[in-house]
C-alpha positions as semicolon CSV with decimal commas, in nm:
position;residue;x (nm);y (nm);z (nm)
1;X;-0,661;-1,822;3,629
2;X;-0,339;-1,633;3,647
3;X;-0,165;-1,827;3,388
4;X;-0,466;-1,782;3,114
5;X;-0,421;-1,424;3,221
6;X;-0,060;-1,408;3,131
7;X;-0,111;-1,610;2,814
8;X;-0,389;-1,334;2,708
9;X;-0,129;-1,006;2,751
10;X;0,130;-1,193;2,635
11;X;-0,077;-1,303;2,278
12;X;-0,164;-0,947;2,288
13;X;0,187;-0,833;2,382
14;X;0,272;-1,030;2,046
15;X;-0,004;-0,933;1,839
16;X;0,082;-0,573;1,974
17;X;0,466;-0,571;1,864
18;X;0,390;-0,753;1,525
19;X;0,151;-0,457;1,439
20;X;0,446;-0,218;1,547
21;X;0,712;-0,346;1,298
22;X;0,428;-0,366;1,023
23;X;0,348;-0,027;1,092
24;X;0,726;0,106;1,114
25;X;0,767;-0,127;0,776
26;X;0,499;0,045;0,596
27;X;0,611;0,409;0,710
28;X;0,985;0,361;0,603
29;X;0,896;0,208;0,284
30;X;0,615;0,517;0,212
31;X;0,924;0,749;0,286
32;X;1,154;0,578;0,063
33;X;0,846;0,587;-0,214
34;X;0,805;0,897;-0,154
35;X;1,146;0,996;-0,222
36;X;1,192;0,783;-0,519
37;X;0,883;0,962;-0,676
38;X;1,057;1,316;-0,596
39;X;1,345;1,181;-0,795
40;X;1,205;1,042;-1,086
41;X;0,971;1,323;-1,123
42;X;1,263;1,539;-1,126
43;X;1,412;1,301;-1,401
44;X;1,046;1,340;-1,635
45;X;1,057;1,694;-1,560
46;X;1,432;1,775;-1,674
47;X;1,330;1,531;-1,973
48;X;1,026;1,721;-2,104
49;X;1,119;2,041;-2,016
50;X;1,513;2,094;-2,016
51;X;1,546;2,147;-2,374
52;X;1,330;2,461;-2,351
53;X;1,521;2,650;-2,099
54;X;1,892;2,586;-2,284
């Protein structure tokens, strides 16, 4: 009984710390969107309207 126990946490242990790196995954890779989108629409912004303010 105690061995089917410790097989259930530990699956869920696993299952737990999988989720964790997905979830630390997703959030670095929204930041890094998030700053690439700052950036480029810097870039389309200096394009389209940087002539007018010379």
């Amino acid at each position: 009984m105690s061995a089917v126990l410790s097989e259930i946490l530990r699956s869920g242990f696993m299952i737990d710390s999988s989720l964790r790196r997905r979830t630390h995954l997703v959030q670095s890779f929204s930041v890094v969107f998030l700053y690439w989108f700052y950036v480029f629409s810097e870039f389309i912004y200096e394009i389209c309207f940087g002539s007018y303010f010379i």
